[in-house]
N, C-alpha and C positions, 0 to 999 in steps of 0.2 A: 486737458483743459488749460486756457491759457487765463490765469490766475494774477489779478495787482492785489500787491499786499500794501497796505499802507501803516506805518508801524513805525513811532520814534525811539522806542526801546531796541538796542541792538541786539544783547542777550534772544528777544522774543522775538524779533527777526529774523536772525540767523537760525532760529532753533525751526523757528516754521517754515523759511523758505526751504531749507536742508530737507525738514519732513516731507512736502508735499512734493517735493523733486523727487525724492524718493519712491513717490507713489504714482510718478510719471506725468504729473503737471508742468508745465514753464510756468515758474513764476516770478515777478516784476515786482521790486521790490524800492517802495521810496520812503521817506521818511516824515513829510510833512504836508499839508493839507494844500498847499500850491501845485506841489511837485505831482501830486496825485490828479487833481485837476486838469494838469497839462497835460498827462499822459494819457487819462480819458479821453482827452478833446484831438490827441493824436492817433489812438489804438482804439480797436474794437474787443477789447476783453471780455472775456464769459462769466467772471466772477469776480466783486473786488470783495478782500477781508478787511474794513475800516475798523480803525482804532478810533475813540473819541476825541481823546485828549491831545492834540498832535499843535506841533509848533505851526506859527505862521498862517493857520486856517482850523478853527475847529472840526471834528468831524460829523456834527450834526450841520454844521454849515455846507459842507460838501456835497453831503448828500441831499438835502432841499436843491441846493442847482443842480444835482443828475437829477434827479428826478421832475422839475421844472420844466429843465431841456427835454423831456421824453424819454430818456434812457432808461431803458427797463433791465438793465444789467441788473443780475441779481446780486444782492450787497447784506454779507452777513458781519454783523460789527462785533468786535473783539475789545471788549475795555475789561477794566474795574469797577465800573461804576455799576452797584451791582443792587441799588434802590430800585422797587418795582417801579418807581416814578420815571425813572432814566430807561428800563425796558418800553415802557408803555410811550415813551419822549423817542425814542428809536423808531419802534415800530410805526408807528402814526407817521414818523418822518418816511416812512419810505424802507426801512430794513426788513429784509427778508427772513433773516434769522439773528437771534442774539445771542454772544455765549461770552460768557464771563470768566475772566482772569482771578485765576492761575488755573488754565484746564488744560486735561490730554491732548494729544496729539491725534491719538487714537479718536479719540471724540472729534477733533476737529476735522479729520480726514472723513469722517463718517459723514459729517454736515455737508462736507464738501460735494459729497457724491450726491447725496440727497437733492441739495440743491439744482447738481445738473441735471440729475433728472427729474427733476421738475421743469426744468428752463426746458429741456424737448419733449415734454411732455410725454413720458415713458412713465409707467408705474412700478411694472418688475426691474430688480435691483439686479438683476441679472441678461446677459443679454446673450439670446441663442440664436444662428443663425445654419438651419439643417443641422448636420451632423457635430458642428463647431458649437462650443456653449464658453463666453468667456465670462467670469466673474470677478466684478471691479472688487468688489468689499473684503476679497479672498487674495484678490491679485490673483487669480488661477485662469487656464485655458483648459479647455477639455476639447479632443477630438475623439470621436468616438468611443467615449467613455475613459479614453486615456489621457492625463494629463502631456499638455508640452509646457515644457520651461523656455521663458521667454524674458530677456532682459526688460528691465524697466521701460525704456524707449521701444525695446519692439510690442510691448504690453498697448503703452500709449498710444504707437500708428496702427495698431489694430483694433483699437475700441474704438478709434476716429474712424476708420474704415466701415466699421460695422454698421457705425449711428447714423453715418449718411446713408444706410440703406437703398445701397445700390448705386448713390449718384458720386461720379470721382471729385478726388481731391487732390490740388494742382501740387506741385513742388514748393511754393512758399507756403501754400497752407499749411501744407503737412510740417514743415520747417515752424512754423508758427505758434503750431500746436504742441510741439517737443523742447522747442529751446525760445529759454527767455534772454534777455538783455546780459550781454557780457557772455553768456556761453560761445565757446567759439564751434560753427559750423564748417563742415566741410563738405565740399563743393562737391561732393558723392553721397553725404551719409543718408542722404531719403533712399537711395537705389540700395547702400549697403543693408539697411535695416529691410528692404523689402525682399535680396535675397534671401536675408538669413531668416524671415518670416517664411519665404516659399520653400526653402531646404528643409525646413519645421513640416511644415502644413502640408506641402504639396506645391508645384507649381500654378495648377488651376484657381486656386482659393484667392490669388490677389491677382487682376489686369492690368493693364496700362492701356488707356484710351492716347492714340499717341498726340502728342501738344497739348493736350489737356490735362490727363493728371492718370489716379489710378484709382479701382476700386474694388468692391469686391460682388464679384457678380451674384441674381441671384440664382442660377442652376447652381451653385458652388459646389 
């Protein structure tokens, strides 16, 4: 999932963009209520995390103009501000969810999944696909009953894979979906990640529709 975080605190920045890397999201990381606006008005992100209290633009103000403009990005806000007045000031504004500081990581990664699957309208937390069953909340893959180990990135191109059910995803997308701003890409890693998904899985399990992109079929 390709994740903005908006967050003036560095500590709580680094601590969450670090965590949901880890959980195989890109996430876009700025610091203040402009900077975030811009980057919405350039990028199609799946999820922003708004902080309220942010420099140069508050974060209730942000989110009145997404959601003004139409954008139904879903937007779960992260503060202190932890009066029922300021939850029910959020939510009314437009937020999806609201989680208050100082909280887990753990918790927030859980929100995070929840959210996306609500944004594509899936209800099970888990996603099986015939003989393949991969689980975000677990970080596991199961093939026929047997676990494969799968790096964070090959975790990510395979759950993108799956959720487009059936219809390919090009090289930038895929690119898109794994690395955020400032990670350096290399000009093979979608082909390298999808070998070493097929050397796992099997070769049938992922295509390449050619100039288009790749997917995963459904005879798989």
């Amino acid at each position: 999932m390709r994740i903005l975080l908006v967050e003036d605190d560095p500590m709580v920045g680094a601590a969450v963009q670090r965590g949901l890397r880890q959980e195989g999201h890109a996430v876009d990381w700025v610091q203040d209520g402009v900077a975030a606006g811009l980057a919405l008005a350039d990028h199609p992100f799946e999820l922003v995390l708004l902080d309220l209290g942010l420099p140069r633009r508050d974060g209730l103000s942000l989110l009145g103009e997404i959601r003004a403009g139409g954008n139904t990005v879903p937007v779960l806000i992260l503060t202190a501000r932890d009066a029922v007045s300021d939850r029910i000031a959020g939510l009314d504004a437009g937020a999806d969810d609201y989680l208050v500081k100082p909280f887990d990581l753990d918790e927030l990664a859980a929100r995070v999944r929840a959210l996306g699957r609500r944004q594509r309208g899936q209800a099970d937390p888990v996603v099986a696909h015939g003989r393949l069953v991969l689980d975000p909340a677990a970080h596991a893959v199961a093939l026929d009953g047997e676990p494969v180990r799968l790096s964070a990135r090959e975790f990510a191109l395979l759950q993108a894979l799956l959720e487009q059910g059936g219809k390919p995803l090009s090289r930038s997308q895929l690119e898109d979906r794994l690395y955020g701003w400032g990670e350096e890409v290399e000009s093979n890693a979608i082909e390298v990640h999808i070998h070493a998904l097929r050397r796992k899985l099997g070769s049938g399990w992922i295509r390449n529709l050619r100039g288009v992109g790749w997917f995963v079929p459904e005879d798989a």
